[in-house]
N, C-alpha and C positions, 0 to 999 in steps of 0.2 A: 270619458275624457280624463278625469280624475285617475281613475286608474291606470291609465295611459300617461300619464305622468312621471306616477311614481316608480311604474316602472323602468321608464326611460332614467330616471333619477337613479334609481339603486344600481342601473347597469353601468351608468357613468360613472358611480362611486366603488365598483367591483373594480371596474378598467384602472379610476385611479391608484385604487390601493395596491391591486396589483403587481401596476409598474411602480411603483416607488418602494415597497417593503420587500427585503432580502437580504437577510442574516450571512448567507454565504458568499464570499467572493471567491469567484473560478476564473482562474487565467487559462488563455490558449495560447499556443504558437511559442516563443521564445521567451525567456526570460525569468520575471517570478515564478514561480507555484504557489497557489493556495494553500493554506494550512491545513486545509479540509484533503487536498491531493498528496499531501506529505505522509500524513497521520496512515490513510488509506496504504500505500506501498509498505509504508515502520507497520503495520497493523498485517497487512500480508507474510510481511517477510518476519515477523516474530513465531507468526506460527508455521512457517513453512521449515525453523529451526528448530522448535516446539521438542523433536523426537530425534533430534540428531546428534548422534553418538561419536564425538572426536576423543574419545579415551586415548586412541593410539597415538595421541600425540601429547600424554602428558607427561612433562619435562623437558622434551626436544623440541631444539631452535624451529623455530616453524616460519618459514615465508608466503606471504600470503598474496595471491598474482589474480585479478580479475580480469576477467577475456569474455567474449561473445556481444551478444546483441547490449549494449549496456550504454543508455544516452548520461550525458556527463550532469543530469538532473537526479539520477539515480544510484551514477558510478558510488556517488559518497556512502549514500544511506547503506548499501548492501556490502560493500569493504569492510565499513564499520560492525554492521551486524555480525560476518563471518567472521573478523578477528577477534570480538566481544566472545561469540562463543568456544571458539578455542582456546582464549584465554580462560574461559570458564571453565574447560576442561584440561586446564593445565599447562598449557603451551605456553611457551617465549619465543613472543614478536619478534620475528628480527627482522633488518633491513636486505633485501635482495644480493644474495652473496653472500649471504654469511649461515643460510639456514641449513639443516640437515635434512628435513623435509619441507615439501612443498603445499600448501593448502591451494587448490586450482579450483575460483570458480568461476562455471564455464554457464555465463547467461544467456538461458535460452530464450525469454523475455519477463520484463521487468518493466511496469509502467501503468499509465492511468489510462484511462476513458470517460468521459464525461459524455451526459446525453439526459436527455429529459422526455415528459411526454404529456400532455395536456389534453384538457377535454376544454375548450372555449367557454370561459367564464363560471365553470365550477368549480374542476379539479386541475393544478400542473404540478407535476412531481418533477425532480431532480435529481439527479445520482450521478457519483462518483465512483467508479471500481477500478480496482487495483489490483495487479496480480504479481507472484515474482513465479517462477520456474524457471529449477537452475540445478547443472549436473554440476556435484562437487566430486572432485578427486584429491584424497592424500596420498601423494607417491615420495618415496626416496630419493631425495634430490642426485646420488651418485651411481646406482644404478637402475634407477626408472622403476623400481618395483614400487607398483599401485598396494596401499593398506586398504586401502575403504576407496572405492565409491556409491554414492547415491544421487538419485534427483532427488530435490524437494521442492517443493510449491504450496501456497497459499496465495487463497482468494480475501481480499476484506472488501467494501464496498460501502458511500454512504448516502442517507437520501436524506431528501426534505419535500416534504407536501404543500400546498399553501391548497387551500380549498375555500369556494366563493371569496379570494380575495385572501383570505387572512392566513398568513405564513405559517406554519408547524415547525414544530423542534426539529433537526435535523438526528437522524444518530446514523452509528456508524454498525456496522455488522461482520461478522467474520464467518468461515466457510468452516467448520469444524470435517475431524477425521470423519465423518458420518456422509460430509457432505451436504449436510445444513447451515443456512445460514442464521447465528446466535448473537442476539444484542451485544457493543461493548458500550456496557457502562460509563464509562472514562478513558478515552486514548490513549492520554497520560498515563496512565497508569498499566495498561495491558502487556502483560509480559508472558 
């Protein structure tokens, strides 16, 4: 009987802690994004830039036009990304109309997943993955000659454990050229 107590006890103190401990908040449907869902896409799409050569565009006015599958959750982070790194290689931003070449990237998709997976009362994990894949074109804005194009894509992804009840650190991972996926240390910081 005694035995049969405590264990009733410890099972009702698993269920508590449970539901009430969780370091991550995930939104669905419309509106905010979690920080955890942000970092995941900025953590894909740094490395899907990783190995991307815009040399032929250093000096010339460069305009930069996003198109394809692209929700306006996302449209920011990836504009910003693709003009960061032409500016890295050289280019000057200009406003639509005024450029000499065109930086076109064309989203094939870009976005998060969320999903989880639990064993009842031992283990539930969580995860976040993110992906971009996206064909970029630099063409000549007067007569249409293509310099460069490439796809690129990266995968990042993050989890958290919680096991009999008590929550794990969450971290974040990224898909490396190999196709592994490798701890990031600091989101912040991953470049």
């Amino acid at each position: 009987m005694k035995a049969r107590l405590v264990l009733v006890s410890a099972v009702a103190l698993c269920c508590l802690v449970t539901g009430a401990c969780s370091t991550t908040q995930k939104t669905t449907g419309e509106g905010l994004t979690s920080a955890v869902a942000q970092n995941v896409v900025r953590i894909a799409c740094v490395e899907a830039l990783r190995d991307v050569d815009l040399s032929c565009c250093k000096g010339i006015p460069v305009e930069v036009k996003l198109t394809g599958f692209t929700d306006q959750k996302n449209a920011g982070i990836l504009e910003y990304m693709f003009r960061s790194k032409a500016e890295q290689a050289g280019a000057r931003i200009v406003p639509t109309g005024q450029g000499t070449y065109e930086l076109e990237v064309g989203t094939l998709s870009a976005g998060n997943d969320a999903g989880g997976s639990s064993f009842p009362l031992i283990s539930r994990s969580e995860r976040v993955e993110g992906g971009v894949n996206v064909q970029m074109s630099v063409r000549n804005i007067k007569d249409g000659t293509v310099l460069m194009s490439e796809q690129v894509q990266g995968k990042a992804k993050y989890e958290q454990t919680a096991v009999v009840g008590i929550q794990g650190r969450g971290h974040y991972f990224v898909e490396n050229s190999a196709g592994k996926f490798v701890r990031v240390d600091d989101p912040a910081t991953f470049q």
